[in-house]
N, C-alpha and C positions, 0 to 999 in steps of 0.2 A: 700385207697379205691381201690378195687378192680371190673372193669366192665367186663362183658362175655357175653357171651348167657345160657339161660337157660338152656340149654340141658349141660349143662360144668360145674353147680354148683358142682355137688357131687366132681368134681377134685377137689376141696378146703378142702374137710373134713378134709384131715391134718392140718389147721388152729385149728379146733373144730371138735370132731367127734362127736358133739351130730348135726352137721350139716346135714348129712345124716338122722337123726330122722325126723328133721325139714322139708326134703326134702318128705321123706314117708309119715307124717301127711299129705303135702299140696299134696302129688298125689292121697291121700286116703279120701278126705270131698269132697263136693259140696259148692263151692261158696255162703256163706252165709254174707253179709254185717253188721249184726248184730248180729254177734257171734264170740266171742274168742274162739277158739281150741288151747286147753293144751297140751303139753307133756312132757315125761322125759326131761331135761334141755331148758323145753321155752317155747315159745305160738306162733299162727300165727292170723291172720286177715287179710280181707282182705278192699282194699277201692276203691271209685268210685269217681268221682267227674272233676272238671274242674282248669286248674291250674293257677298260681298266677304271677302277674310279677316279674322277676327273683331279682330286686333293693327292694323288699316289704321284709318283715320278716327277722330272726334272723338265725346263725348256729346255729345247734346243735350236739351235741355230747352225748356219753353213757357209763357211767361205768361198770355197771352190765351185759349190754347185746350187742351184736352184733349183727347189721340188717343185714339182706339180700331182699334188696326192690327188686321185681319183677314184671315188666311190662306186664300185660295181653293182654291188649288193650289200643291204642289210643300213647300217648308217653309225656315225660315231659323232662324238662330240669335238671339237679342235678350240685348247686356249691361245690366247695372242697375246702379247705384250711385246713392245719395241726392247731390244737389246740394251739400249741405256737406261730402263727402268727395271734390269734386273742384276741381279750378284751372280757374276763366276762362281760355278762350284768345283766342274772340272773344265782344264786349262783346254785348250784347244788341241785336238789330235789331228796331224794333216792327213795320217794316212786314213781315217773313218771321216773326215771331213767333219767335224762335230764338235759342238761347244756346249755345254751341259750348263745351266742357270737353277736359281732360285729367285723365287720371287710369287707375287700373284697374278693372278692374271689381269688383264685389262677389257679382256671382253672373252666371252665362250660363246660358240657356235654349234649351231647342228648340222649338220651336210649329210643329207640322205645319198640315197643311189640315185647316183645321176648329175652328183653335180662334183665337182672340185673344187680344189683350194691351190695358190701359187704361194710357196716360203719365196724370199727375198733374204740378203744375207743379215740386213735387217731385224726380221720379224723373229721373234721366239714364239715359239709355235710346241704346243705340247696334243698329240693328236693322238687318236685311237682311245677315245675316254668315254667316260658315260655318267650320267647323274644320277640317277634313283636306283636304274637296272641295266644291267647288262644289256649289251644287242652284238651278232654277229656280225660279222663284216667282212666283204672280197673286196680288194682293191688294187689296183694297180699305183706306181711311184716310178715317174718319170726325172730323174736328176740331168739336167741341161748345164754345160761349163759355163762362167759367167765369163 
């Protein structure tokens, strides 16, 4: 997993150079909650909502695509743990691109607004969480094909 500031993602496009595309779609919409935006190698969306206690829900992980979750507003917490230090809970689905774990985490994070995080197919990553209290959060999720 890779965390930054926003204004630092394009440095990563040597990971993925469809990452820069990814980059231009999201400086080029209007914030729409209810809309996927396409492009050559991926899609973005973006979401709103209020987050989860950080011990609630499953890892997940991604074959087909790489996120780049970016915090607009408000901030959430993100666990990590490498994929061979967790348990299968549900098998892998190709069409949601998604592998569901258990496990603990290996490190947790906070990522205000302003900064991001890059999954890898790698990383188990359980995001949108919180530790004491609640906090809201706008974000955008750029998924890039690997």
């Amino acid at each position: 997993m890779i965390i930054d500031l926003i204004e630092n993602l394009d440095e990563y496009r040597s990971i993925n150079p469809k990452l820069s595309i990814g980059l231009e779609k999201l400086n080029g919409v209007e914030i729409d909650y209810n809309k996927r935006f396409d492009f050559d190698g991926g899609y973005l969306f973006f979401q709103e909502g209020t987050t989860n206690p950080i011990d609630e829900g499953t890892f997940e992980a991604h074959k087909k695509y790489m996120d780049i979750q970016i915090v607009l507003d408000g901030s959430e917490y993100v666990a990590w743990v490498p994929i061979n230090q967790l348990v299968v809970d549900i098998e892998y689905n190709a069409e949601k691109d998604v592998v569901r774990f258990n496990g603990s985490p290996k490190e947790i994070m906070k990522i205000n607004k302003g900064m991001a995080y890059i999954c890898l197919p790698h990383d188990g990553h359980k995001a949108l969480k919180h530790i004491n209290q609640a906090t809201k959060y706008k974000k955008a999720i750029i998924k890039i094909e690997i």
